[in-house]
C-alpha positions as CSV (number, residue, x, y, z in Angstrom):
1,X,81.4,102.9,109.6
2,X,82.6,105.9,107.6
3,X,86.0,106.7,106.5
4,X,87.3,110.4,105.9
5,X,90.3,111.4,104.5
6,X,92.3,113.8,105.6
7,X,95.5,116.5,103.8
8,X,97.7,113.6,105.4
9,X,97.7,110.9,103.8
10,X,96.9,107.6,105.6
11,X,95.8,109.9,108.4
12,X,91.8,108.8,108.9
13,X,88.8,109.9,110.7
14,X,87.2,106.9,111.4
15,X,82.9,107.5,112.8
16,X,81.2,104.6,113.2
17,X,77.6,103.5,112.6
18,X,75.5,103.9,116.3
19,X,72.8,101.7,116.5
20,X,70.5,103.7,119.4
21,X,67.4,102.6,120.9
22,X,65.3,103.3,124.6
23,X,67.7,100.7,125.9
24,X,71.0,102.7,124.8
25,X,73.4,102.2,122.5
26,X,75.3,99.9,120.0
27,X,78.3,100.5,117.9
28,X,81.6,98.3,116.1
29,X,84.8,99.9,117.0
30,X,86.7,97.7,114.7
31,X,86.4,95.8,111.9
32,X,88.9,94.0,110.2
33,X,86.7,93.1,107.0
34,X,85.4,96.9,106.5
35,X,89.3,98.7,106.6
36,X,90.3,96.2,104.5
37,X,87.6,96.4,102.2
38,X,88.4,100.2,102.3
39,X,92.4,99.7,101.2
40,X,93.6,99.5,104.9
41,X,95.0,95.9,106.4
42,X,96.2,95.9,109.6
43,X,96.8,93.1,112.0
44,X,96.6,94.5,115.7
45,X,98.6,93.6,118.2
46,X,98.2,95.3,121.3
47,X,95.3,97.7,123.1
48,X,96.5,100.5,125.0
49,X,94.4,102.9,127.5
50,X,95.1,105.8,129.5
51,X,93.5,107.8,131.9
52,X,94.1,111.7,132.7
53,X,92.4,113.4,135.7
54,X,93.0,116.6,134.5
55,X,92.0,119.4,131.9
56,X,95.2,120.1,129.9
57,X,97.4,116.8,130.6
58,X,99.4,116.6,127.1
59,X,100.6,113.3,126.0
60,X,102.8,113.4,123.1
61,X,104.3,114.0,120.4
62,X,105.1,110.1,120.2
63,X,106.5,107.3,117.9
64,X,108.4,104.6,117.7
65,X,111.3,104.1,115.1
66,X,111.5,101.6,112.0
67,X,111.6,98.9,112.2
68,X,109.2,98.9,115.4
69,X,107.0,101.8,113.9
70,X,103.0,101.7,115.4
71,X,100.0,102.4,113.6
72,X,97.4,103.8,116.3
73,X,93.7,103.5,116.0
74,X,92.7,105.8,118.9
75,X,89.3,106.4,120.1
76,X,88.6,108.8,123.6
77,X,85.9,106.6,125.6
78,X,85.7,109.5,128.4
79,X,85.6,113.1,128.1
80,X,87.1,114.9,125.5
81,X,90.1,115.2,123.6
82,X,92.3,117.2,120.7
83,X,94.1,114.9,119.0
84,X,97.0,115.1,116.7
85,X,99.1,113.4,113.7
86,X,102.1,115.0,112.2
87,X,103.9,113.6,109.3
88,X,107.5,112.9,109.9
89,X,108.4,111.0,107.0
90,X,111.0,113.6,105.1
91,X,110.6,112.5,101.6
92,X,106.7,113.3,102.1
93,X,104.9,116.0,100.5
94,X,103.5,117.2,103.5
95,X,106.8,116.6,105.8
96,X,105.8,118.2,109.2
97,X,102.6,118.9,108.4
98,X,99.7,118.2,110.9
99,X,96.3,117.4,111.5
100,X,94.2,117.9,114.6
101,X,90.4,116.6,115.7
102,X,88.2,116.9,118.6
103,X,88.0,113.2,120.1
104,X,85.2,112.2,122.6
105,X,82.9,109.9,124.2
106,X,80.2,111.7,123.0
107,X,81.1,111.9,119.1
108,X,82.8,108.8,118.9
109,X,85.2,109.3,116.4
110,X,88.5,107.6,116.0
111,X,91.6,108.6,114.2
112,X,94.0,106.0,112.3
113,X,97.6,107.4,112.9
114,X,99.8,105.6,110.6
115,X,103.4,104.5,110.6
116,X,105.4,107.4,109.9
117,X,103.6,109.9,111.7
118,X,104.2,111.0,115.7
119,X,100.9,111.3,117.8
120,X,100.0,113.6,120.4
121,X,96.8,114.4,122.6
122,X,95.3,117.3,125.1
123,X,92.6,116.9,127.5
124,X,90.1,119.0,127.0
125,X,87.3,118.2,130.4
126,X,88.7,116.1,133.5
127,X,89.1,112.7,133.7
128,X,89.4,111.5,130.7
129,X,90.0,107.9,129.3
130,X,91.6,107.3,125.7
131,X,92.4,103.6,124.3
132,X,93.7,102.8,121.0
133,X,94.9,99.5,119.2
134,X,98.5,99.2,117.8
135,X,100.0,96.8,115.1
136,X,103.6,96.7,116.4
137,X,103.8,96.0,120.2
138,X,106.1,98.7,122.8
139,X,109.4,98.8,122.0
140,X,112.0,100.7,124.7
141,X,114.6,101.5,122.0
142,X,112.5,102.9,119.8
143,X,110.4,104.8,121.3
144,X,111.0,108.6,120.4
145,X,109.2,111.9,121.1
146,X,109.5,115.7,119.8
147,X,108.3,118.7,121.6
148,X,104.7,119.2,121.2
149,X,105.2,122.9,120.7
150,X,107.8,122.7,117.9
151,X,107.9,126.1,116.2
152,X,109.1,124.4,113.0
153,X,105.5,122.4,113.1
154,X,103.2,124.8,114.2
155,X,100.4,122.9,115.8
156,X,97.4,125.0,117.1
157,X,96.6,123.7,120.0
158,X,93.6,124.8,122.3
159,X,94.5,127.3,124.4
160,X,95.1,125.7,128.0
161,X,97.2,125.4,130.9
162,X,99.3,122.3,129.7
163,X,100.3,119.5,132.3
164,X,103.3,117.9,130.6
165,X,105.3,114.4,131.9
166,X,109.2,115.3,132.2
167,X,109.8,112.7,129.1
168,X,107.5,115.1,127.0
169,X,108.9,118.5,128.7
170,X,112.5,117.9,127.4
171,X,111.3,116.3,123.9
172,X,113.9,117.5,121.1
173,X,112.6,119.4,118.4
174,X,112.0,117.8,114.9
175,X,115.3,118.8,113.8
176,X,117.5,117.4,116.6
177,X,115.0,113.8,116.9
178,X,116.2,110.8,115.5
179,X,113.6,110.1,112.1
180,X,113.8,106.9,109.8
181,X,110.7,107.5,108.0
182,X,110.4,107.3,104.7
183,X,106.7,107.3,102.1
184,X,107.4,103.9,101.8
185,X,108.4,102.5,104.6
């Protein structure tokens, strides 16, 4: 399993070792013992997974608040995905900065979204499935969003004909959504 940081810290590209033979395939998509050998503890709670039948279905920008705040470890286990972190924490040097990857069955990287950050995906092929762990479970009065296409942010996301759920349609921008992030928090 290798770890790559990125220019948001905590944000990590996760690719793990595949063990391939005539048979097919073998890989560990988690490991306690190895993130916390590499400075990252996390007790999961709850696996979530999702399926989109079509190119261009958007999901996001998500989080929840403090003191119900998720850490995602999100991996795409069909098709193909672009997905996205953006730091929300105000005191942070990179305050509403982002970070984008190409997610997919076939390159099967993960990305560790921590607390702090929202989270957001686009299809990029049909029928696509995408599952991640969480360390905090769903919480109603927390949950928040933010519009995916916030000027202020500035994501560049693929050029496509975006499929969005009403919730993620009338997101607030960043500067009208409720935020209790902090660095240390």
């Amino acid at each position: 399993m290798e770890l790559m940081e990125t220019k948001l810290s905590g944000v990590v590209v996760i690719s793990p070792t595949v063990h391939g033979d005539n048979r097919g395939w073998f890989m560990e998509t988690h490991s306690s013992a190895k993130l916390i050998g590499n400075g990252i503890d996390l007790n999961f709670v709850q696996d979530n997974h999702s399926f989109s039948s079509e190119k261009g279905t958007l999901r996001g920008l998500h989080y929840q608040m403090m003191p119900k705040a998720q850490t995602k470890l999100v991996r795409c286990t069909r098709g193909s995905i672009y997905d996205v972190a953006v730091d929300l924490r105000e005191d942070s040097p990179t305050f509403k900065q982002w970070f984008g990857i190409e997610l997919s069955a076939e390159n099967k990287k993960q990305l560790l979204v921590p607390k702090g950050f929202a989270h957001g995906f686009i299809t990029l092929t049909n029928d696509v499935e995408v599952q991640y762990k969480v360390d905090e479970v769903y919480s109603p009065e927390h949950d928040r969003n933010i519009l995916w296409n916030d000027p202020e942010i500035g994501i560049e996301w693929p050029a496509l004909e975006v499929t969005l759920s009403e919730k993620d349609r009338n997101a607030p921008l960043l500067r009208d959504a409720d935020n209790n992030f902090r660095v240390d928090n």
